[in-house]
KEKE-3310 file (N, C-alpha, C; in steps of 0.2 Angstrom, whole numbers, plus 5000, padded with zeros to 4 digits):
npx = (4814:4821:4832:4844:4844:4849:4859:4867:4868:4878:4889:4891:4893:4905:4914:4917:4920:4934:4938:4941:4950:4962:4962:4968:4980:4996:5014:5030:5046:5064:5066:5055:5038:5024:5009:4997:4993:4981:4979:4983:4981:4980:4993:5000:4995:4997:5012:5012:5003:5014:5015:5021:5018:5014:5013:5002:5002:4999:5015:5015:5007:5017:5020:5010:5004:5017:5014:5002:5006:5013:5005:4997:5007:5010:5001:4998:5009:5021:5037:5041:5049:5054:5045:5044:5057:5057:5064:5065:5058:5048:5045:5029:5026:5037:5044:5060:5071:5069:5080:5089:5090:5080:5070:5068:5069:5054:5053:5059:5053:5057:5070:5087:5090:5108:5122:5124:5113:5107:5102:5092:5075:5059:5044:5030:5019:5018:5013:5018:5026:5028:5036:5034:5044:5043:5050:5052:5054:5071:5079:5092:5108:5118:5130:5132:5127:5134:5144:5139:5136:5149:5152:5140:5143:5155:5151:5143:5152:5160:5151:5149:5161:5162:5155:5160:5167:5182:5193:5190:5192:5202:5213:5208:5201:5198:5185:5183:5195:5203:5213:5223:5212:5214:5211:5197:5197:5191:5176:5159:5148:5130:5118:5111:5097:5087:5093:5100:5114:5117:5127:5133:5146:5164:5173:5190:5197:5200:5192:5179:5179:5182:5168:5161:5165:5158:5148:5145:5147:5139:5127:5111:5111:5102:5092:5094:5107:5124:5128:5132:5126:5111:5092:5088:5101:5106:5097:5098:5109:5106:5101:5104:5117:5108:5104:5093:5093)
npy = (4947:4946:4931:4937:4948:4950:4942:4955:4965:4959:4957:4970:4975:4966:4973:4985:4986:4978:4989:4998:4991:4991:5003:5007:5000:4999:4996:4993:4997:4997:5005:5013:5018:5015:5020:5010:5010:5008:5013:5022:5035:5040:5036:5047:5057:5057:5059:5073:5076:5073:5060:5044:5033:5016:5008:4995:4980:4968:4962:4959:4970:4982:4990:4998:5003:5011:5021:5027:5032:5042:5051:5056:5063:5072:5078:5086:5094:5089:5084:5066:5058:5063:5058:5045:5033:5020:5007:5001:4991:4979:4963:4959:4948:4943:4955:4957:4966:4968:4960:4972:4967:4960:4970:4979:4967:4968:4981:4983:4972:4967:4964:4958:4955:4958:4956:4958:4946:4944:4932:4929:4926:4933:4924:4922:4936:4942:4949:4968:4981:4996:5010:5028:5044:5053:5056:5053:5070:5075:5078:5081:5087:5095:5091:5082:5072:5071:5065:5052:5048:5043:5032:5025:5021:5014:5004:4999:4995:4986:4975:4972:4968:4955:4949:4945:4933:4920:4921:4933:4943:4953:4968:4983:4996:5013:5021:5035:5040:5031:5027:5015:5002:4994:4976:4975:4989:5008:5014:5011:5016:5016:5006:4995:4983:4973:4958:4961:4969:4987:4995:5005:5011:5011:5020:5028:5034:5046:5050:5049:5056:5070:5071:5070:5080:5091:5089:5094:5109:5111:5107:5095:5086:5091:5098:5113:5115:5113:5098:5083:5071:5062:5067:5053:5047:5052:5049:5037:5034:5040:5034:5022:5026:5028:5015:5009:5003)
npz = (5079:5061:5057:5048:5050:5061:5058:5051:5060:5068:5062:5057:5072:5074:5065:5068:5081:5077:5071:5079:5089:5081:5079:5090:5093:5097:5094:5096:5094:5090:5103:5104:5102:5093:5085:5077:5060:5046:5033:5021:5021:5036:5038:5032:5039:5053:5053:5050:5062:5070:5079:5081:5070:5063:5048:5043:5031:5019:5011:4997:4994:4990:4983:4979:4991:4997:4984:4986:4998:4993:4986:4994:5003:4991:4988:5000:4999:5002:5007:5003:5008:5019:5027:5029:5029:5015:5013:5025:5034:5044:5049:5054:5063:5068:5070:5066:5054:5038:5026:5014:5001:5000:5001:4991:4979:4980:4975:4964:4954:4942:4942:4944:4959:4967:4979:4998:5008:4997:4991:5002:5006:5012:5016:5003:5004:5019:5032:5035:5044:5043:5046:5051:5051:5064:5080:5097:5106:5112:5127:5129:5128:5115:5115:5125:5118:5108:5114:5116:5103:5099:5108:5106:5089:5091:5098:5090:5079:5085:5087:5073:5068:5074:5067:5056:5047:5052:5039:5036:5046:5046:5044:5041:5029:5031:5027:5022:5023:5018:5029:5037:5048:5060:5065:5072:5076:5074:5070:5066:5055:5056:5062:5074:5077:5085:5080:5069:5059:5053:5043:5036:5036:5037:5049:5052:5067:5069:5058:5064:5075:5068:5062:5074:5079:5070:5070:5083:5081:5071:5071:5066:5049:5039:5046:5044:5048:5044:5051:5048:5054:5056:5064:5070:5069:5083:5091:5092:5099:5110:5116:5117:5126:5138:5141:5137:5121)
capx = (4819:4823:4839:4845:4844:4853:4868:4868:4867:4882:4894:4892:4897:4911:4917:4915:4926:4940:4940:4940:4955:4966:4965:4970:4984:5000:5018:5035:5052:5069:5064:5050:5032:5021:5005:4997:4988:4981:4978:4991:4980:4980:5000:5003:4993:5002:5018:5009:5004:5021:5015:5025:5014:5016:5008:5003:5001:5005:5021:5015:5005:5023:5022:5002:5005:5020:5012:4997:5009:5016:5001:4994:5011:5011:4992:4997:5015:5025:5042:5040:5056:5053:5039:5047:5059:5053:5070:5064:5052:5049:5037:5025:5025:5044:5048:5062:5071:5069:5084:5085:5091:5070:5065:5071:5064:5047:5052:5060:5052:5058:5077:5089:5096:5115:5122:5123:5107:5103:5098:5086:5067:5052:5038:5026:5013:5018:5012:5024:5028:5033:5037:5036:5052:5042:5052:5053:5059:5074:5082:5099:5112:5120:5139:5134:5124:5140:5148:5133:5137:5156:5152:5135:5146:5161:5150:5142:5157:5163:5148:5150:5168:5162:5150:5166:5170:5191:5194:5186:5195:5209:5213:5203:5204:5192:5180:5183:5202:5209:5219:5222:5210:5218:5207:5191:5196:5187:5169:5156:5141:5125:5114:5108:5090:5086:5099:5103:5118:5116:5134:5136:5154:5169:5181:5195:5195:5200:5188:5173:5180:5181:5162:5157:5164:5154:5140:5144:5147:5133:5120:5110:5110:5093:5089:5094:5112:5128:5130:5131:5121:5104:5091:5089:5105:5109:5093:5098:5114:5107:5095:5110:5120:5105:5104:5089:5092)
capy = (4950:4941:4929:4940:4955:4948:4941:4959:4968:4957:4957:4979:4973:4966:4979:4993:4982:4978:4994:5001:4988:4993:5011:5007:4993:4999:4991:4992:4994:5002:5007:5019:5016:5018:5019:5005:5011:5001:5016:5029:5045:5042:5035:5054:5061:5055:5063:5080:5079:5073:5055:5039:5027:5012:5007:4988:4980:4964:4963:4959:4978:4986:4994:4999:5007:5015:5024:5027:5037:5047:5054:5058:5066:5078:5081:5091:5097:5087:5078:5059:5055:5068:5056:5037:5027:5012:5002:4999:4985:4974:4958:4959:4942:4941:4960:4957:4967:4962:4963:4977:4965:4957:4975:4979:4966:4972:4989:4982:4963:4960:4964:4952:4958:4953:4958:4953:4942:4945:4925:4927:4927:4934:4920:4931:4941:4940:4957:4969:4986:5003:5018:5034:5047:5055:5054:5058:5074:5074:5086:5081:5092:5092:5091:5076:5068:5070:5060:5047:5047:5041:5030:5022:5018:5012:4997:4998:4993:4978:4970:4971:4966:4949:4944:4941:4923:4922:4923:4940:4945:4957:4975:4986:5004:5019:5022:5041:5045:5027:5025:5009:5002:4986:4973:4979:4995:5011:5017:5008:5023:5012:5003:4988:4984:4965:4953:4964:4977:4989:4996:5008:5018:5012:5025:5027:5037:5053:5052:5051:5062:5076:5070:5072:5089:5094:5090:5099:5115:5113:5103:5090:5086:5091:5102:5118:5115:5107:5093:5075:5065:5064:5065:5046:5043:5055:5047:5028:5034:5043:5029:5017:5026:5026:5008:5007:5001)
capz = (5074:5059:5060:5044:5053:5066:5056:5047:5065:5072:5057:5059:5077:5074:5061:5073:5085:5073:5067:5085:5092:5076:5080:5097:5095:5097:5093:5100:5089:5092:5107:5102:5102:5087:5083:5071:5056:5038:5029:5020:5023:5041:5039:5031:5044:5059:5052:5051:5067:5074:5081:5077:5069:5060:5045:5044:5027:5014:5010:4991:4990:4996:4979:4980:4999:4993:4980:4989:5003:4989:4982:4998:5002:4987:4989:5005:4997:5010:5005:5005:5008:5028:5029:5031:5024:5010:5013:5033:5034:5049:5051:5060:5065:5073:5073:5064:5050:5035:5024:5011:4997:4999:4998:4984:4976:4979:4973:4957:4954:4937:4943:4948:4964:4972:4985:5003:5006:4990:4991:5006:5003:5015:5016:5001:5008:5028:5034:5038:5046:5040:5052:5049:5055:5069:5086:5102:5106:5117:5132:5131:5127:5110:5120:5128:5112:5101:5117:5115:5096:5098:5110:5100:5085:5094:5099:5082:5075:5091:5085:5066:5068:5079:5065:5051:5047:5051:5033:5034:5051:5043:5045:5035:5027:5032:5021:5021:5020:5015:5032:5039:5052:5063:5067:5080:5079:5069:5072:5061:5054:5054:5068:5076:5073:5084:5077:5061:5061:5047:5040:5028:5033:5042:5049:5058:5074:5064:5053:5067:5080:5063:5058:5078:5080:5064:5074:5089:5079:5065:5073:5062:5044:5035:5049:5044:5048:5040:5051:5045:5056:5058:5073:5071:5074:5089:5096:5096:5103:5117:5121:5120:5131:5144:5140:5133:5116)
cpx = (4821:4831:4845:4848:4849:4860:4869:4871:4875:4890:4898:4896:4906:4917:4919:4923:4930:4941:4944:4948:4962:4968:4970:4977:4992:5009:5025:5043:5058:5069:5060:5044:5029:5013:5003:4991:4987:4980:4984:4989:4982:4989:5002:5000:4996:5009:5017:5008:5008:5018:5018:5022:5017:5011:5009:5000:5003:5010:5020:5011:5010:5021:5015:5003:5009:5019:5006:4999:5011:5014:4998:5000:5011:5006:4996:5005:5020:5029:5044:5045:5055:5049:5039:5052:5058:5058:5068:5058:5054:5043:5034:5023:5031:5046:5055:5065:5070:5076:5084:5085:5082:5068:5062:5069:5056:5047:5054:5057:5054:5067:5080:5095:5101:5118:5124:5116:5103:5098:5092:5079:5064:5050:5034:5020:5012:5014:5019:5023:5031:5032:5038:5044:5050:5046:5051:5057:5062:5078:5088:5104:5115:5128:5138:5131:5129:5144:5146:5135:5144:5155:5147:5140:5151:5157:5147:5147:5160:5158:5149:5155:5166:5157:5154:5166:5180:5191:5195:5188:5201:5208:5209:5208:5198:5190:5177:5189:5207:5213:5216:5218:5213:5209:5202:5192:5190:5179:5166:5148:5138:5120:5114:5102:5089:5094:5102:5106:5118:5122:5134:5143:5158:5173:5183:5194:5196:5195:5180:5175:5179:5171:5157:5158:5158:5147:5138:5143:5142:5127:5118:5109:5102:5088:5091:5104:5116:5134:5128:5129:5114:5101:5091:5095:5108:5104:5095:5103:5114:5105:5098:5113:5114:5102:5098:5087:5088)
cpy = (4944:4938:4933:4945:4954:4947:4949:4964:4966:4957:4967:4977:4972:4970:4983:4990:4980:4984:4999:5000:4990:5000:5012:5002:4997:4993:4994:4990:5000:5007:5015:5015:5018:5014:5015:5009:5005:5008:5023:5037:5044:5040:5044:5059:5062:5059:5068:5081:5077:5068:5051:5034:5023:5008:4998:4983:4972:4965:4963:4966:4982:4993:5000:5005:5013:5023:5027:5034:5043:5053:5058:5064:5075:5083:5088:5094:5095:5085:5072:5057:5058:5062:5049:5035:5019:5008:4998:4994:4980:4969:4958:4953:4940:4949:4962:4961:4961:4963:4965:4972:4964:4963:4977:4974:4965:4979:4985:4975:4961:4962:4961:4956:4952:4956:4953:4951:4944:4940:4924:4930:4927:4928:4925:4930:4941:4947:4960:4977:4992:5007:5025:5037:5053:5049:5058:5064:5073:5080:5086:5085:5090:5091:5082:5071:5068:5065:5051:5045:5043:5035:5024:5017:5014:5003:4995:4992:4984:4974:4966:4966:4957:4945:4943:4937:4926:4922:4932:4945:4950:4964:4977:4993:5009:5021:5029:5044:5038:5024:5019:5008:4995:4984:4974:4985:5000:5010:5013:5014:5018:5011:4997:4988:4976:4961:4956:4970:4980:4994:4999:5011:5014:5018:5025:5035:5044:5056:5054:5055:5071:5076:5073:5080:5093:5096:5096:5107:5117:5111:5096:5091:5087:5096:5109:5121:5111:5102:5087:5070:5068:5062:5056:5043:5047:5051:5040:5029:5037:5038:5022:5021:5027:5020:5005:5007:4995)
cpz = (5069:5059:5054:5046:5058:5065:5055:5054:5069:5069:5056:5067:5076:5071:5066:5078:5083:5075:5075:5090:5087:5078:5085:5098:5093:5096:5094:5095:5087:5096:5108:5100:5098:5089:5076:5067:5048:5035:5026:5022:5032:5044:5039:5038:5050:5059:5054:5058:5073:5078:5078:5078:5064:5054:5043:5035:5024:5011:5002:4986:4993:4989:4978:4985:4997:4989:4982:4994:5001:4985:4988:5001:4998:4986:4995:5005:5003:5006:5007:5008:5018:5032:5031:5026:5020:5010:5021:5033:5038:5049:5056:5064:5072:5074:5070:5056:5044:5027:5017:5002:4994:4998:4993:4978:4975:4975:4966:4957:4949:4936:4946:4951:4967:4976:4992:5004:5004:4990:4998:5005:5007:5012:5010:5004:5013:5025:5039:5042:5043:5044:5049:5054:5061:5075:5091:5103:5113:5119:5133:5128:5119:5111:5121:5122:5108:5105:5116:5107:5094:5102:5108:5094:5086:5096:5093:5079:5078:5089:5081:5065:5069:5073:5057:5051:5047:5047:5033:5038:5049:5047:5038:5034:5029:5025:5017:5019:5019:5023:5035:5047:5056:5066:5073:5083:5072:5073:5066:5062:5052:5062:5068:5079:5077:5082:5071:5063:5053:5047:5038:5029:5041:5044:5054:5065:5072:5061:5058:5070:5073:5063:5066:5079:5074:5069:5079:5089:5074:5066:5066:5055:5042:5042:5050:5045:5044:5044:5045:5046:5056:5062:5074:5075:5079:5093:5097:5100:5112:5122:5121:5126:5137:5147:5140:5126:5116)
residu = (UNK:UNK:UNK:UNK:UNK:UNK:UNK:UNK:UNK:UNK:UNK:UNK:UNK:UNK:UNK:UNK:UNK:UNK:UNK:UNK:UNK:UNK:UNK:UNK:UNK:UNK:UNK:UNK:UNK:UNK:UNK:UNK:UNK:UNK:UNK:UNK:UNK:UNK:UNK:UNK:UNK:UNK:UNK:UNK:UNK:UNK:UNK:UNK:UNK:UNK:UNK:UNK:UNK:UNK:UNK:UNK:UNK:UNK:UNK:UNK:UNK:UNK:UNK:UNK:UNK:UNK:UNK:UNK:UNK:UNK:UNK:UNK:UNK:UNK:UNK:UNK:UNK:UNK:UNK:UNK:UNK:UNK:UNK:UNK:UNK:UNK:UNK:UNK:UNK:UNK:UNK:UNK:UNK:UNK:UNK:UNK:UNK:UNK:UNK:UNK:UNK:UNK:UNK:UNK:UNK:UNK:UNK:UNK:UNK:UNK:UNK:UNK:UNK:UNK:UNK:UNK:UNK:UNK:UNK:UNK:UNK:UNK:UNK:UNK:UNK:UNK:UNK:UNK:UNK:UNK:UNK:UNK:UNK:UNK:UNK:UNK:UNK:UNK:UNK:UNK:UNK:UNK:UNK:UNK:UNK:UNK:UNK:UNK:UNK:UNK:UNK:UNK:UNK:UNK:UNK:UNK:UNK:UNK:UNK:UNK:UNK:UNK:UNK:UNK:UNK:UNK:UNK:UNK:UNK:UNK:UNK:UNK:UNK:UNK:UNK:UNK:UNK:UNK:UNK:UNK:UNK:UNK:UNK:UNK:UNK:UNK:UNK:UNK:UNK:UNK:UNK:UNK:UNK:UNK:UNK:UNK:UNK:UNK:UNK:UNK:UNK:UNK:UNK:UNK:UNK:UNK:UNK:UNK:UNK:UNK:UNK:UNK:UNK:UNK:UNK:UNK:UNK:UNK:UNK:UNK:UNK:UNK:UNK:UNK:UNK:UNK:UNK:UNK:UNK:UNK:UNK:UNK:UNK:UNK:UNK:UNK:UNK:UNK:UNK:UNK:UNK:UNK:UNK:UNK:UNK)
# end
């Protein structure tokens, strides 16, 4: 055989076997197990049939992928937004988030973002991670997942608190009705993701205790009910209170 033949025959080889080990390589993050994909149809696809895959990518085609997700999406009349969020991005290298101000500038490039680390810059073109919003489904009661919810946030927040500089150590206000929150107290609506705690809403124990009852009574937001949380966040709280965060 000629040595031709042979390169051509072993270079198919290793294709095949790439291709093979990719399908197969799973990856691990916020204690949920995802499937790795490179491609958008098989990212959309995954959704549709309700596994959680992860799609693997350079960080400098964020906008390329993106848009790739979007068309495939609307091809099959799906709402992209059901189908993952484009703010969540983790290295594939450390695992780590990556914080949303660097998103952001992939999504806008010729806008100068500020912010909190606004001033921090990804390495360009690591490779990164996007998840879809497939999860597990879970058998716990929605009684005891609204206790899991009070209980999730409450350390949300002990975190939050511990990563102020003293300057910054004060009483706060709730971010719902104004009233005052004294130093490490209040419920913080967000997650912790690795070493990154993500924030959007303080409030004081009025304003969650109202926010869990809703739940109890309404079930989850965007599922047909007029709660206010979503499964996401019932599920890291449940999968904290069983203490595998």
């Amino acid at each position: 055989m000629k040595k031709s033949m042979i390169f051509v025959l072993l270079l198919m080889c290793i294709g095949i076997f790439s291709a093979f080990a990719q399908s197969n390589r799973i990856v691990n993050f916020d204690g949920i197990t995802y499937q790795v994909v490179t491609n958008p149809d098989d990212f959309v696809a995954s959704f549709i049939n309700q596994r959680p895959a992860a799609i693997i990518y350079r960080i400098n085609d964020y906008l390329q992928i993106g848009q790739a997700i979007m068309r495939e999406a609307e091809n099959l009349n799906i709402d992209v937004t059901q189908v993952y969020d484009p703010t969540t991005l983790v290295r594939a290298d450390t695992m780590q988030l990556i914080p949303r101000a660097e998103v952001f500038r992939h999504i806008m490039p010729d806008t100068t973002i500020v912010g909190p680390n606004s001033g921090t810059q990804v390495t360009s073109n690591i490779e990164v991670y996007m998840f879809n919003k497939v999860r597990p489904v879970s058998n716990i009661s929605r009684q005891q997942s609204a206790a899991n919810l009070l209980i999730y946030f409450k350390y949300v927040a002990e975190e939050w608190w511990l990563t102020l500089s003293a300057q910054q150590r004060n009483d706060r206000i709730c971010d719902s009705c104004y009233k005052g929150i004294r130093y490490g107290g209040g419920y913080i609506y967000g997650y912790i993701a690795g070493n990154v705690i993500r924030s959007w809403r303080l409030w004081c124990d009025d304003c969650m205790d109202e926010r869990v009852q809703n739940y109890k009574d309404h079930g989850l937001w965007k599922s047909g009910g007029n709660g206010f949380f979503e499964a996401e966040d019932v599920r890291r709280a449940n999968e904290f209170a069983s203490g595998r965060r």
